[in-house]
N, C-alpha and C positions, 0 to 999 in steps of 0.2 A: 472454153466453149464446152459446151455439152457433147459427148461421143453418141454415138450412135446406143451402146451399151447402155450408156449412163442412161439415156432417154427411157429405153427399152423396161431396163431394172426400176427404172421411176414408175412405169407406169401411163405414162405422159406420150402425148405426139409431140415429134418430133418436127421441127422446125423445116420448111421449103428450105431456106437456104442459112449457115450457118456464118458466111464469109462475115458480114456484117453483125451487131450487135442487133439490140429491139428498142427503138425508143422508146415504146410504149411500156416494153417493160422496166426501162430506166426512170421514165414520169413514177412509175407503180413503186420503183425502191424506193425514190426521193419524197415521194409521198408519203410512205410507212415510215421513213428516217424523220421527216420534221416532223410527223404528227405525233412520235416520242417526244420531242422537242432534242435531236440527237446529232453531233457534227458527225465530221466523219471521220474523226479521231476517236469519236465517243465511239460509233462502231465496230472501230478496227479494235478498242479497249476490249469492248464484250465479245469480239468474236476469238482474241486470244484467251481469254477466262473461257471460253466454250472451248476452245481447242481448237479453232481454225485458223486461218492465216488467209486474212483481208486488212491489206493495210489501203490507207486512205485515198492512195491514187487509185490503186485497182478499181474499189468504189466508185471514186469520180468517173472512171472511164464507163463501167455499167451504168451507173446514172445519167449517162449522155448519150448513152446506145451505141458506143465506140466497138464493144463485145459484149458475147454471154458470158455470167460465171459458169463455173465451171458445176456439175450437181451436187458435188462436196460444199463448195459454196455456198449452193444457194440452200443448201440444207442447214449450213450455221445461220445466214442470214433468215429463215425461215424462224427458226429457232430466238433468234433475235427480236422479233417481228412479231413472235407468237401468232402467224400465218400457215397454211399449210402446202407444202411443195406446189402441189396439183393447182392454187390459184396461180403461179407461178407460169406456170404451163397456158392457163386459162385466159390471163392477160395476152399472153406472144398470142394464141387463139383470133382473140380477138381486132387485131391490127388489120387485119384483113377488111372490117368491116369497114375501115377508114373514108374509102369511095361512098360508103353510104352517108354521110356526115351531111348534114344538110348546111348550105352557107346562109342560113339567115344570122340577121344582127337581131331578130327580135326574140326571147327565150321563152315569152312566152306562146311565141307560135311554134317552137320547137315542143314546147309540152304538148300542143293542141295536135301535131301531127303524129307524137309517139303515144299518144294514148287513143286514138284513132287504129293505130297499129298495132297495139295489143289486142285491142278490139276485133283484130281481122287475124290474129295472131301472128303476124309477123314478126316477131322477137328479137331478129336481128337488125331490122330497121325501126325499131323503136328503140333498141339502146343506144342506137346511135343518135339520134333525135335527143332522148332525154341526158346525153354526155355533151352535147352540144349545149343544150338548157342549164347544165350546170356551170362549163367552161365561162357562159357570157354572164350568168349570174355572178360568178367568183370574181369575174373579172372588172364585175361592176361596183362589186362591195370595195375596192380599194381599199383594203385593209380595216374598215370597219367595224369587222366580225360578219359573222354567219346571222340568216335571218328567215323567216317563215319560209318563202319563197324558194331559200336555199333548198332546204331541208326539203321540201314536197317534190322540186327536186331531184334530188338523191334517194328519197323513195321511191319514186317512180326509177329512176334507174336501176334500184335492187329489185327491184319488180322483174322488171326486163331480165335480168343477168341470173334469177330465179328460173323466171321464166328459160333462159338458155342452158339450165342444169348447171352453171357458173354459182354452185349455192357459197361456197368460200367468198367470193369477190360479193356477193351480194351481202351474206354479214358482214363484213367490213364494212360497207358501204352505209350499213345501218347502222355500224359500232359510232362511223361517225358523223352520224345523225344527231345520235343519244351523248356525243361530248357535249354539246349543246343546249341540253334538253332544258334549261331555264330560259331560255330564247322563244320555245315552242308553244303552240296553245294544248290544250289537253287532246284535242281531235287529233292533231297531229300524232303527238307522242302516242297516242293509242295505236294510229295506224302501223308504226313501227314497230312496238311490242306485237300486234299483230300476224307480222309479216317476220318478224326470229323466231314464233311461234312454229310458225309453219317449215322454213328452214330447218328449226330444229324437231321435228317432227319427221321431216324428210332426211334428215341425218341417222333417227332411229330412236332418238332420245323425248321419249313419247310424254315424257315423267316431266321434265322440262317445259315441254311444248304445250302440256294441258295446264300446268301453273300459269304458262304467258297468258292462253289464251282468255283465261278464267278473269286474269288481270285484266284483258282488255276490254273485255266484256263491259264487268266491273263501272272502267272507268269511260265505256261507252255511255251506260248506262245513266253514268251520275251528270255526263255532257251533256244527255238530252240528244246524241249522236247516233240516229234509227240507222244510218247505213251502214256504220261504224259497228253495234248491236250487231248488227247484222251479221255482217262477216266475223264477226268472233262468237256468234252461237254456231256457224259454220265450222267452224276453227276445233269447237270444242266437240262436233258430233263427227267432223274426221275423225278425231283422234276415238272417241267411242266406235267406231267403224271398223278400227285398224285393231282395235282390242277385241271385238267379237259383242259387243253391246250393241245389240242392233238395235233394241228397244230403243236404249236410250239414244245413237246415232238417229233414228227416224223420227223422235222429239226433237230435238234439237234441231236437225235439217227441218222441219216441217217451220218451225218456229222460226226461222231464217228465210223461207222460201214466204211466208206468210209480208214478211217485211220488206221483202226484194220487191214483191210483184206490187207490196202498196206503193214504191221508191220509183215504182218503172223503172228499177236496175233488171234488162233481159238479159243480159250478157252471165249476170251470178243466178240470173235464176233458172235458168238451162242448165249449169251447171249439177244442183239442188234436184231438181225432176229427175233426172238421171241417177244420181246416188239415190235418192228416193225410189224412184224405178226397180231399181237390181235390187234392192229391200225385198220391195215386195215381190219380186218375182222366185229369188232366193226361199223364201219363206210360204210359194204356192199358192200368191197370190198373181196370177201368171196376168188374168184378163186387165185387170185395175196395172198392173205395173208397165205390160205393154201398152197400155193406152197413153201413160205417160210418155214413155219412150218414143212414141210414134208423131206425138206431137213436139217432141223436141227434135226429133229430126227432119219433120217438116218446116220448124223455125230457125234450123241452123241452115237450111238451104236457102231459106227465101233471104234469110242474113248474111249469107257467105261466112259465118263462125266456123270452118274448118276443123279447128283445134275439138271447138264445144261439138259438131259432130262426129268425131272421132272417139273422143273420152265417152259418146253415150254408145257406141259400138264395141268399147271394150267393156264398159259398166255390162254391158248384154255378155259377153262374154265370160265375165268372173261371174255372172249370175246363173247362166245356164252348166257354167265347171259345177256349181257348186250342186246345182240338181241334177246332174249325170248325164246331160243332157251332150253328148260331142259333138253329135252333126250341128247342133244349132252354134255352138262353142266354135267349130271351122268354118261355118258359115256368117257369122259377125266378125270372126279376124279378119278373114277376106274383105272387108267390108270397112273396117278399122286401119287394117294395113295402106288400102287404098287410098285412103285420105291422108295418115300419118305420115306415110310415105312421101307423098308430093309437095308441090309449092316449094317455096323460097327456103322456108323449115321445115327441117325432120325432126318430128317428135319423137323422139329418141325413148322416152320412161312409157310414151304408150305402146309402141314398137317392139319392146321389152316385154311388157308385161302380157300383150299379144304371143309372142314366142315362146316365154314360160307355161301359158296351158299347152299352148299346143305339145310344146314339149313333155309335160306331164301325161298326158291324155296316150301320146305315143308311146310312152313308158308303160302305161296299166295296159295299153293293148298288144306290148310285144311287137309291133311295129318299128324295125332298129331302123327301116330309111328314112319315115316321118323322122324317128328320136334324133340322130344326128345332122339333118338338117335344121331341125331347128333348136339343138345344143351348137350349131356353128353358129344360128345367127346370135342365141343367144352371148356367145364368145368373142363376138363382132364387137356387139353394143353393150358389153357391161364398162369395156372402158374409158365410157362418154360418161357415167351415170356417176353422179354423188351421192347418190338418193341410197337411203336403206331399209327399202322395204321388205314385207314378209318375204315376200317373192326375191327381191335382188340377197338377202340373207339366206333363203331356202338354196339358192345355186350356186352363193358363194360357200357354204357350208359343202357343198356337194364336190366343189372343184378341190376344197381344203384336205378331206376324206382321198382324193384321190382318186375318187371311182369313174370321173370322168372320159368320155370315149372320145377320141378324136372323130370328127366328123371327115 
């Protein structure tokens, strides 16, 4: 079992209660063991060439939820898996959600209510919905093989487990998608390069994530696939965004938002106006970018999109940091906080990234109660986060250096 310590040094939350094992994290070994195609001799083989010591019962018993291994364990088994500790963590996480499991026999009404649910962002009751849509899928193939319906999905559940900052469990999930990928039609496969795109983007690996997205484009393009287009011109003017290309990020968004609104997709094109928005407010086009902004937040109320009026409350926020602007910068968190805060889900990376100006702004003003209040919240919620952004990289660098203050 895992100590207290061991948790601690991981990084990881620690388990409500240790007495028992995790089934869920036993499904999750057994999972990664076959889809090597690996017994559990094969295992216990490579974890003594690694240097550890799992032999085949121990296995068995983790695999059936009997106990945890130990974090030495699951660090070779990790190793093994070519996985990372922290899904590890992210699986036992998610067991909780279990109650939320919807009992239909039909999968594809389990689709229709978790994409409704992303829609209202509910993230934790749409991965359980779209785990539910897979289990009876799986179960229907009888051995068959895998097939379109599989696959959409299992995207749709990396979706969700994205959406929960679960970005390890959600590339997996796509890893094994792509074993597949002669099974799939091209809309398909696009959507998944799409969506590693963005993962890895949020991982930090910007190099990466603008080849995917370029790719999917590409092969959106050549489908004849306008919604698909779509979100990978999105894809590609994030990443110009995050690089300081504002030109080009406001082509490209502009270019995606032109396509959304012909699609009657509101949900991504809310999304588009807001990054749009803080563009132009950034750059002193204040009247034209609020105008924007003002109607997206009238359309996430009359919607109930929570999440989407939240994210254009911090877009206002990194837009007014950026033009010196702090009263208006504390007065959009307040307002951002509000919303991220509540419901079912806490938005954890927009909560964050609310806390870093503030934190920032307190620092140039010499204000040490603002700075260490919100250096604690900041210290709170970095270790929800897989995400590496400029922001989560600027405080991790900050805690590395040392110079950190206890709040």
């Amino acid at each position: 079992m895992f100590s207290k310590g061991e948790w601690k040094t991981a990084g990881v939350k620690m388990p409500e209660t240790q007495i028992n094992g995790s089934v869920r994290l036993g499904h999750y070994l057994r999972r990664l063991r076959t889809g090597y195609g690996y017994s559990l001799r094969k295992v216990e083989e490579k974890a003594r060439i690694s240097g550890g010591d799992i032999d085949n019962s121990q296995l068995s018993r983790y695999e059936k939820g009997l106990c945890y291994p130990s974090f030495d364990k699951l660090r070779v088994l990790a190793n093994i898996f070519n996985v990372s500790i922290q899904s590890f963590s992210d699986v036992i996480d998610l067991e909780s959600l279990e109650q939320s499991r919807p009992l239909h026999q039909d999968p594809e009404q389990a689709l229709k209510e978790g994409s409704e649910e992303v829609r209202l962002g509910n993230f934790e009751n749409a991965y359980a919905c779209f785990e539910r849509a897979v289990e009876l899928l799986e179960s229907s193939l009888n051995g068959s093989g895998p097939d379109e319906r599989l696959g959409r999905a299992r995207l749709s559940k990396a979706v969700a487990l994205h959406k929960l900052g679960k970005l390890s469990l959600s590339e997996n999930e796509l890893r094994q998608v792509l074993r597949f990928s002669s099974h799939l039609t091209q809309t398909l496969l696009c959507r998944v390069i799409l969506q590693l795109s963005n993962i890895h983007a949020e991982l930090g690996d910007t190099y990466l994530a603008d080849l995917e997205a370029r790719r999917a484009l590409e092969m959106a393009r050549s489908a004849g696939d306008r919604e698909g287009e779509a979100m990978a011109l999105h894809g590609v003017g994030r990443i110009a965004d995050e690089d300081g290309r504002s030109d080009e990020a406001i082509s490209f968004y502009r270019d995606a938002l032109r396509i959304h609104d012909e699609q009657g997709n509101r949900h991504e094109a809310l999304i588009l106006r807001a990054n749009i928005g803080a563009q132009y407010i950034a750059r002193g086009k204040e009247r034209e970018g609020m105008r924007m902004m003002r109607r997206n937040l009238e359309e996430t109320r009359i919607s109930g999109f929570r999440r989407q009026a939240a994210h254009t409350y911090t877009k206002l926020v990194e837009a007014y940091y950026r033009r010196g602007d702090n009263e208006k910068v504390r007065k959009y968190a307040r307002e951002s906080d509000a919303l991220a805060g509540s419901g079912q889900v806490r938005y954890v990376d927009i909560l964050f990234l609310n806390a870093y100006y503030l934190w920032k702004i307190a620092i140039a003003e010499g204000n040490q109660v603002q700075e260490r209040i919100a250096f604690g919240r900041l210290k709170y919620l970095r270790p929800s986060l897989e995400r590496v952004s400029l922001e989560v990289s600027d405080f991790d660098a900050f805690i590395e250096k040392g110079k950190g203050r206890k709040p």
